[in-house]
N, C-alpha and C positions, 0 to 999 in steps of 0.2 A: 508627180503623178501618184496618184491612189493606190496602193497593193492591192492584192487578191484579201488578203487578211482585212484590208480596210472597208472594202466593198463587203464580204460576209460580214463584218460588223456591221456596215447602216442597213443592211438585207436584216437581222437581226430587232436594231433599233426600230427599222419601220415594222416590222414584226409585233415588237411593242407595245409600241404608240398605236395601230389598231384595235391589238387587244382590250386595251383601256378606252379605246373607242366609245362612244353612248350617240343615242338617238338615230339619226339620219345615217352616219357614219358608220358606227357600229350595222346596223343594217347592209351596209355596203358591204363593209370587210366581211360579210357573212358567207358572200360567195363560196362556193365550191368546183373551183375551174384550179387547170395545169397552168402554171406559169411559166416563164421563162425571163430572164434579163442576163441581156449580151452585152458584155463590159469592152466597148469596140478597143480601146487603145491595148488592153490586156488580153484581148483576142479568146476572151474566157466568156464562159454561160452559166447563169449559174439554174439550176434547174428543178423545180419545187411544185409544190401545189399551194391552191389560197385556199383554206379550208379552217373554219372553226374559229375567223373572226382571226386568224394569224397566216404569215406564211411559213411555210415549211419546206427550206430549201433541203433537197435529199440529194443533187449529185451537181458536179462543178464538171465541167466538160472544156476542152479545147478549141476554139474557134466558136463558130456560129452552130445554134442549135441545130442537132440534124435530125427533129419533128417539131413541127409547130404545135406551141400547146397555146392552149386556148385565150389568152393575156400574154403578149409578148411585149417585152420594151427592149430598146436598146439606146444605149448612153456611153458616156467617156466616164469612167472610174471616178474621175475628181467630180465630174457633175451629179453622181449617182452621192455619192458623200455630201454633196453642197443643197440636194434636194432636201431627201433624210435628215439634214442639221437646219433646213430652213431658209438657205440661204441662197438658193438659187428656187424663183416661183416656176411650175410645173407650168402654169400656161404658159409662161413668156419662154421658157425651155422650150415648151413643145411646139409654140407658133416659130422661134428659131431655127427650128430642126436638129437644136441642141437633142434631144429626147425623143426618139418616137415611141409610140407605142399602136399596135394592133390589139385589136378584140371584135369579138360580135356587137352589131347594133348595141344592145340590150345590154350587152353587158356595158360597154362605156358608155351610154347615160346612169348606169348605175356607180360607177369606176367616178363618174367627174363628181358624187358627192367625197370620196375620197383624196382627190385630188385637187 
């Protein structure tokens, strides 16, 4: 099972790899929305905003988010790592129900160039 350290790391790496972003993508990660990702087995949140083409995780909370911000996922630790490293595909996640995520219409047609 994933730490809380290992999940801030791929929170970090996909950080990243947005940054260095180009084209189509880079447009995506441009957004300026609150995020959230709720690490279910760890019973942790970690809680940020997506802003400037990166995210910026600012507080780790206990349990499930208690305000919805505007892009919320939620995953199991070791999938949140296996995304971020490549190795689990984000559709086949998220048609399993391995991964959900919530956002506005608009935003996740703009979200699935990222993903």
């Amino acid at each position: 099972m994933a730490t809380i350290e290992e999940c801030r790391a791929a929170l970090e790496k996909l950080s990243d790899s947005m940054g260095r972003a180009e084209g189509d993508v880079r447009a995506a990660a441009a957004l300026d929305r609150s995020v959230s990702c709720h690490v279910t087995d760890l019973d942790t949140t970690f809680l940020g905003r997506m802003t400037g083409g990166r995210i910026r995780v600012d507080d780790t909370v206990t349990g499930p988010p208690r305000e919805k911000a505007e892009i919320r996922l939620s995953m199991t630790g070791d999938d949140l790592v296996a995304l971020v490293d490549g190795r689990l595909h984000f559709a086949k996640a998220w048609g399993s129900g391995r991964v959900s995520l919530h956002a506005g219409l608009r935003d996740l047609l703009v979200l699935r160039k990222l993903l």
